[in-house]
C-alpha positions, 0 to 999 in steps of 0.5 A: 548489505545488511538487511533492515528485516535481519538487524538486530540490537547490537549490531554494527551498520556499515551500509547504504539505505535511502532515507525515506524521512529526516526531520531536526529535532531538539533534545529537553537539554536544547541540543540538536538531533535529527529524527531519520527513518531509513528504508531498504525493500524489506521494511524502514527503522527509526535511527537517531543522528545525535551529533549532528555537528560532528565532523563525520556527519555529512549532511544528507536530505529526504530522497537521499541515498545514505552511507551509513555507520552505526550500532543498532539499539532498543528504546521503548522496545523498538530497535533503531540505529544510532548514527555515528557517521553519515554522507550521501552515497555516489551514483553507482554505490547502490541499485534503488532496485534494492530499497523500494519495498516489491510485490513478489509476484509476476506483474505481467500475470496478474495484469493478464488476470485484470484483462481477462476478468474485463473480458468475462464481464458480458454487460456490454455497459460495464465492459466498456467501462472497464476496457475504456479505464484500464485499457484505453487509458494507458496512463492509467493502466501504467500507473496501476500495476506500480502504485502501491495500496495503502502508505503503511496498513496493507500491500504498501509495496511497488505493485501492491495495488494490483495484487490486492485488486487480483485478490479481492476480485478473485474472493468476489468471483467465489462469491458470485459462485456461491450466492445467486443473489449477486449480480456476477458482472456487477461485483467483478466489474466493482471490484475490480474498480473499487481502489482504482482512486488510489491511483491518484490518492497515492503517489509512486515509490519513492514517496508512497505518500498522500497526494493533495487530491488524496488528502483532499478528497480520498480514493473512494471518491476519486475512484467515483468521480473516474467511474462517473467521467468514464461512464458519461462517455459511454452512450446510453450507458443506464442511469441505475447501472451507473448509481449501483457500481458507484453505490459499491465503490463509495460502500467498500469500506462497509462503515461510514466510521471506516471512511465509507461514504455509504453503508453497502445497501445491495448485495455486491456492496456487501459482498465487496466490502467483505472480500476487501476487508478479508484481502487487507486483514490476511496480508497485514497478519502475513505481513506481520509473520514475516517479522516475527523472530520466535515469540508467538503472542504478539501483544495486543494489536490497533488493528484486530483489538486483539492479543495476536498469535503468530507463527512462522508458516513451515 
């Protein structure tokens, strides 16, 4: 199987991947097409189905499994595959393992690293905040170690969601370290729950789209509206408390023009909102080094507003 990281222009396609998007489309002449987006767990490519009435087109879905041939060309700078023959492939022709995007680290690890984190918090009130959302919650905790953590920017990948939630609660384990001004079990308690919401604003693989509930309200709020159910379950838990993690949960993306509800007003807000910032911004530059092919100036970059140097790591 060929690679969709390893194709290159001129290259000729004889494969299986799975089509993570098919729309119809008419050319300016008034001639048919299909628009498709085809996926293996290295990345997606555009492809182009022209002849949509040829008799070597057999037509397949969104969802589907595709055989494919074809050539791989450029248009606007961007490679995509030119279909000239198509069906939907047979049970037993591929391994979905092979097309869904995967963290490469182990998942039982981090996850070990959740609990004991949960464990290392001493505030009685958040502990049994936490032990009641990632612990008692089995659904839940199921959900977390295979959702991913965004659709495209960062850590868009089957377990996506807890390495980034390993990370960022290891960047504010530092913090906390470091500047005595930060409640320790505050922050780990925040940063730990401050994507939970994603759980429930993004669906699993295959689709890693939007959900109604995310489109509708997002998972600042979701992840709010979980702490606060939690919360109201757990006797006498402080009302400050309870407004100061929510306050860093609705601040973590530190801007209002960023999706933040709120500005960060306490210290663990700003503090989770760097270690958050910095966790996304790290993997989108490793994940972009991972697709360069020698040229090292980028071009300008949406998201760093900058021309980008990348280079392969040695």
């Amino acid at each position: 199987m060929k690679l969709i990281k390893d194709l290159q222009e001129g290259n000729s396609v004889r494969d299986i991947y799975y089509c993570k998007q098919k729309n119809a489309a008419v050319t300016k002449n008034g001639k048919d097409y299909w628009n498709v987006i085809l996926q293996d767990n290295t990345g997606t490519m555009d492809a182009k189905v022209w002849e949509v009435n040829s008799p070597s087109i057999i037509d397949f879905e969104t969802g589907d499994f595709v055989y494919i041939y074809g050539e791989v060309t450029s248009f606007n700078g961007a490679l995509q595959i030119s279909v000239k023959q198509s069906r939907p492939a047979k049970e037993g022709e591929y391994n979905p393992a092979q097309y869904f995007p995967m963290t490469q680290k182990n998942v039982d690890e981090m996850w070990k690293k959740i609990t004991d984190y949960i464990d290392s918090v001493k505030n009685p009130h958040l502990n049994a905040l936490l032990n009641r959302i990632f612990i008692e919650d089995t659904a839940l905790a199921e959900r977390f170690k295979k959702n991913s953590a965004a659709k495209s920017m960062h850590h868009g990948f089957i377990g996506g969601l807890l390495e980034h939630t390993v990370s960022v609660t290891e960047n504010c384990e530092f913090m906390a370290g470091r500047y005595p001004v930060l409640k320790r079990d505050l922050l780990i308690t925040a940063a730990l729950l401050h994507d939970v919401g994603k759980t429930r604003e993004i669906s699993l693989f295959p689709e890693n789209d939007y959900t109604d509930e995310g489109n509708l309200l997002g998972h600042i709020v979701i992840g709010a509206q979980i702490v606060e159910k939690a919360a109201s379950g757990i006797e006498g838990f402080p009302e400050t408390l309870k407004n100061e993690l929510e306050h860093c949960i609705l601040a973590h993306h530190g801007k209002l023009e960023f999706g933040s509800p709120k500005v960060p007003a306490l210290a663990e807000a700003l503090a989770l909102n760097f270690a958050d910032d910095m966790d996304a911004k790290m993997e989108m530059f490793t994940e972009l080094a991972d697709k360069v092919h020698g040229t090292e100036w980028q071009g300008y970059n949406r998201m760093f507003e900058s021309n980008i140097r990348l280079t392969k790591g040695e």
